[in-house]
KOLMARVO-751639 format. One record per residue (C-alpha): residue in three letters; z negated, x, y. Coordinates in steps of 0.5 Angstrom, whole numbers, padded with zeros to 4 digits, always signed. Layout:
N
ALAZXY/...
//
This chain:
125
UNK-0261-0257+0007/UNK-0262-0251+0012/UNK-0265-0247+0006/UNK-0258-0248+0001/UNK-0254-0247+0008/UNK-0257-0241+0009/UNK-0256-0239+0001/UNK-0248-0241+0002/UNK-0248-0237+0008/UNK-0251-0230+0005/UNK-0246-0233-0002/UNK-0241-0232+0004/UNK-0243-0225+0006/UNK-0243-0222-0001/UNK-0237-0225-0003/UNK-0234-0223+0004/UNK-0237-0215+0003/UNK-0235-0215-0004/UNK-0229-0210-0004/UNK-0232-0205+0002/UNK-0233-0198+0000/UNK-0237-0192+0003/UNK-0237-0184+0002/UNK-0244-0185+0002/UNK-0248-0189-0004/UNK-0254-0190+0002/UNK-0249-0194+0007/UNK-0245-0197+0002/UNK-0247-0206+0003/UNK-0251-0208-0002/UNK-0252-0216-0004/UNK-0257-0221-0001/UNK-0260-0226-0004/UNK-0265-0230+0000/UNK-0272-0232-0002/UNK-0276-0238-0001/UNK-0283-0241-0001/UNK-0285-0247-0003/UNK-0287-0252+0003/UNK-0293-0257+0002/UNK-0297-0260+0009/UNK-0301-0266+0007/UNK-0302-0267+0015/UNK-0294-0269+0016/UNK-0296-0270+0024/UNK-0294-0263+0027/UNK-0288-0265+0026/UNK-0287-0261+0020/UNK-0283-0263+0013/UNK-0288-0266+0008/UNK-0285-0262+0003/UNK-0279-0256+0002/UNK-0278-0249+0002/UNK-0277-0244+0007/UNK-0274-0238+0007/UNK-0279-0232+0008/UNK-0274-0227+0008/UNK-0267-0223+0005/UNK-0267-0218+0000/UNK-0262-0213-0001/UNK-0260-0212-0009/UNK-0263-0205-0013/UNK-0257-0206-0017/UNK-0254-0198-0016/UNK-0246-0198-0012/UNK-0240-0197-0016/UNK-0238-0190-0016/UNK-0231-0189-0017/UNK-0227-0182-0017/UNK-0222-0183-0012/UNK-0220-0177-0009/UNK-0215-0179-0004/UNK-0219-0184-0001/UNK-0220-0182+0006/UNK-0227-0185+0005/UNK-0228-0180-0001/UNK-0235-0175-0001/UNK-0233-0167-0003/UNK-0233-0170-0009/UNK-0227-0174-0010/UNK-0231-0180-0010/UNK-0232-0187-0006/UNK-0238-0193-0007/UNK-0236-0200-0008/UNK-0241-0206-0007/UNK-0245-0207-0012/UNK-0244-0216-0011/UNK-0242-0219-0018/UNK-0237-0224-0016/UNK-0239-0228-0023/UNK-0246-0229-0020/UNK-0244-0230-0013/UNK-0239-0236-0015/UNK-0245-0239-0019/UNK-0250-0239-0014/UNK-0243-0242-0008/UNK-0244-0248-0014/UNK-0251-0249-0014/UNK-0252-0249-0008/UNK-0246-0253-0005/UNK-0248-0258-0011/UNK-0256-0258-0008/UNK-0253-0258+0000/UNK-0249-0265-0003/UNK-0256-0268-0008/UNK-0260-0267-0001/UNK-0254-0271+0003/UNK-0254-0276-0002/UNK-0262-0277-0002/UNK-0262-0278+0006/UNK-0256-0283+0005/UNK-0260-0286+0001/UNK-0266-0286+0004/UNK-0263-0289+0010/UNK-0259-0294+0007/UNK-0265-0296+0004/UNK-0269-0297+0012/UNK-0263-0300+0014/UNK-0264-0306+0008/UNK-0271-0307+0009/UNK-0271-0308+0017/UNK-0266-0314+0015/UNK-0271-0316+0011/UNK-0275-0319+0017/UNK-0269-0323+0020/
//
């Protein structure tokens, strides 16, 4: 669950920086994306998950910024242009969805899994 809360978060912040705009291609913001790596632990008592994703770390897109003339932009290099980020909305909306949908799966199993502890400690009534 905190992985797709952090894949909602990093979601947030491109589609918040979507529309920035720099001088410079180097400051421009650039799209985020986290990447995860698969947890497997036989030995469950250090208090650890058995099993999950972890978030090794967040890259920066390569996708190049958006050059537009623009010449009146106080922002605007000696040539007349500016930078826009280089977030994809489409893609952004996409990931928001998938990782909404995946936070409530994961909600729904742990519901589900308490619900199923709960039935089986009135077993012994």
């Amino acid at each position: 669950m905190s992985a797709q809360s952090l894949r909602l978060n990093t979601t947030a912040s491109n589609m918040a920086n979507a529309e920035a705009v720099s001088g410079n291609e180097k400051d421009i913001y650039r799209a985020k994306e986290p990447v995860f790596s698969t947890i497997l632990n036989d030995n469950i008592t250090d208090n650890k998950a058995a099993g999950g994703v972890e978030v090794v770390k967040i890259v920066e897109s390569n996708a190049p910024a958006q050059k537009r003339y623009d010449p009146g932009n106080p922002l605007a290099d000696k040539d007349g242009y500016i930078y826009s980020s280089n977030v994809n909305m489409i893609e952004e909306m996409a990931n928001m969805i998938s990782a909404s949908r995946a936070y409530q799966n994961n909600v729904d199993i742990m519901n589900t899994a308490k619900q199923m502890m709960l039935s089986t400690l009135k077993l012994g009534q």
